[in-house]
C-alpha positions as CSV (number, residue, x, y, z in Angstrom):
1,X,-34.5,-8.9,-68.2
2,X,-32.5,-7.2,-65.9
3,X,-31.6,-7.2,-61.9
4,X,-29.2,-4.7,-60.4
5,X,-28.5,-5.1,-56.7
6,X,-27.6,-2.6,-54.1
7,X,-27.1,-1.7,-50.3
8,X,-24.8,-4.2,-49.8
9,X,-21.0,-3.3,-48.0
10,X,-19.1,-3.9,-44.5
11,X,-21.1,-3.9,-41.4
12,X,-20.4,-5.0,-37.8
13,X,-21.5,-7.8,-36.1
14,X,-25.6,-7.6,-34.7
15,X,-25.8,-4.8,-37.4
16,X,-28.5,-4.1,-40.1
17,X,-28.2,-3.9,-43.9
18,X,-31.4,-3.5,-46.8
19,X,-30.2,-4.6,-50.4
20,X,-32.4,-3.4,-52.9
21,X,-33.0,-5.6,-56.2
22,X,-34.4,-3.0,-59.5
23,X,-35.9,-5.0,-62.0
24,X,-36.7,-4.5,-65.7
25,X,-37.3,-6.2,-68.5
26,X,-40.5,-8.4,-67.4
27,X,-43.7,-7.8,-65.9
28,X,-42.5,-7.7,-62.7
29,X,-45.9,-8.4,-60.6
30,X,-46.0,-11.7,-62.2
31,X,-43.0,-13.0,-60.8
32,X,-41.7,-14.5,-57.8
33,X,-38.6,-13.4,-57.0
34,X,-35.8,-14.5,-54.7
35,X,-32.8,-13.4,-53.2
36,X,-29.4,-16.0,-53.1
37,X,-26.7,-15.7,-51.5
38,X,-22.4,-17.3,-52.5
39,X,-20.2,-17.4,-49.8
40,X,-16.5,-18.2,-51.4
41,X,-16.1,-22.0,-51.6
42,X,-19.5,-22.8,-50.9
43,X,-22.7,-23.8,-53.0
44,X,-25.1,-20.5,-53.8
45,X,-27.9,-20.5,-50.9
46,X,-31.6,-19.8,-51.7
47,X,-32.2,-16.9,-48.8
48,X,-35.4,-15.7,-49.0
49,X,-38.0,-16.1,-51.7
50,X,-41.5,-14.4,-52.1
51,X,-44.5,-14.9,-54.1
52,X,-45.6,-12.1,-57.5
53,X,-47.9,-10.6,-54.8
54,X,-45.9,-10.4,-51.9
55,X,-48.2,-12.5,-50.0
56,X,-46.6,-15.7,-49.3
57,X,-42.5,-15.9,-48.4
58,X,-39.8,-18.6,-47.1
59,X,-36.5,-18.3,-45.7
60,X,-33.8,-20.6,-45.1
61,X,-33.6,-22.2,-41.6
62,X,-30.3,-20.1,-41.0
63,X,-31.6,-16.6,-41.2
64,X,-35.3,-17.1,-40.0
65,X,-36.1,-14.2,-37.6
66,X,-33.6,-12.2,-38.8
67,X,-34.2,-11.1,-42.4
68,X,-37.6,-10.4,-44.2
69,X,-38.2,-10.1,-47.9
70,X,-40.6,-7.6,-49.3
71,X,-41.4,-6.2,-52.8
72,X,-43.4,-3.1,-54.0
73,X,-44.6,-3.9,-57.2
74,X,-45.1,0.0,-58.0
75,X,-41.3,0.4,-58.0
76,X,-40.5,-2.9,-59.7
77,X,-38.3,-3.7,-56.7
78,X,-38.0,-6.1,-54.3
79,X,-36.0,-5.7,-51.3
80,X,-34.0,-7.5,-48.6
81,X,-34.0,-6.5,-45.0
82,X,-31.4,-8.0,-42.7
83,X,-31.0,-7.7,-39.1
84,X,-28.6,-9.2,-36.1
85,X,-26.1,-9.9,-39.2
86,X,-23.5,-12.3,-38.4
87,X,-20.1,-13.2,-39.6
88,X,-21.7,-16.6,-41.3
89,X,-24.1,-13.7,-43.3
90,X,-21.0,-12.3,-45.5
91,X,-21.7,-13.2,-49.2
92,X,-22.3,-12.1,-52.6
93,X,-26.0,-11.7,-52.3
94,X,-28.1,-12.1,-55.6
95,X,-31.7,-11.2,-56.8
96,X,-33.2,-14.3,-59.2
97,X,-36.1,-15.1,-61.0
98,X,-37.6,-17.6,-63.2
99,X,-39.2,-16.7,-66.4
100,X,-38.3,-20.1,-68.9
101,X,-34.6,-19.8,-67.5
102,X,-33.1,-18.5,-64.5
103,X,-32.0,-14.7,-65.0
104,X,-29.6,-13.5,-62.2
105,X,-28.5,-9.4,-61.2
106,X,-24.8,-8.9,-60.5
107,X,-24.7,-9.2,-56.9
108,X,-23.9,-7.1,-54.0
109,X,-21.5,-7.5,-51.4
110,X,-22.0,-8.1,-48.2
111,X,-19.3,-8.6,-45.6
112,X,-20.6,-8.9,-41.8
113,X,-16.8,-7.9,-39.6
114,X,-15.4,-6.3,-36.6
C-alpha cells in the first residue's frame, strides 16, 4: 500500500489549495479514504473522509463549507479541495486508509500566512 500526497505549500489568508493523494497498492474503489491533518503540538485531526464510492462524506465542524473531498476512482486518487484557508488550516495534511491497519502517505505541507 502506498499514499503519496501533493499540492500542498504557503498560501495567503482567504486563498485556495487542492492536495492530491495517489494511491497504490490496494483496490482502491473499495476503500474509504480520509484526509488528516497535525498541526505542531496538537493531536492529528480527521478532516474530511469519504466513502469507496464517493457518495457519502463528513468533515470536521472546523472546515465545513470550506473544503470538499472528492475521489476519482479511475485515477486511484482522491483529492482535497480547500477554500477561504485560514491561519488555523496550516498543517501536515495526510491521506489514510484502513485496510486491517491504518496505512498513512507522507504528508504535505500546508502553511496558510501573510
Amino acid at each position: 500500500v502506498q499514499l503519496v500526497e501533493s499540492g500542498g505549500g504557503l498560501v495567503q489568508p482567504g486563498g485556495s489549495l487542492r492536495l492530491s493523494c495517489a494511491a497504490s497498492g490496494f483496490t482502491f474503489s473499495s476503500r474509504a479514504m480520509r484526509w488528516y491533518r497535525q498541526a505542531p503540538g496538537k493531536v492529528r485531526e480527521l478532516v474530511a473522509h469519504i466513502s469507496s464510492s464517493g457518495g457519502s462524506t463528513n468533515y470536521a465542524d472546523s472546515v465545513k463549507g470550506r473544503f470538499t473531498i472528492s475521489r476519482d476512482n479511475a485515477k486511484f486518487t482522491v483529492y482535497l479541495q480547500m477554500s477561504n484557508l485560514k491561519p488555523d488550516d496550516t498543517a501536515v495534511y495526510l491521506c489514510n486508509t484502513l485496510i486491517a491497519r491504518n496505512y498513512w502517505g507522507q504528508g504535505t505541507q500546508v502553511t496558510v500566512s501573510s
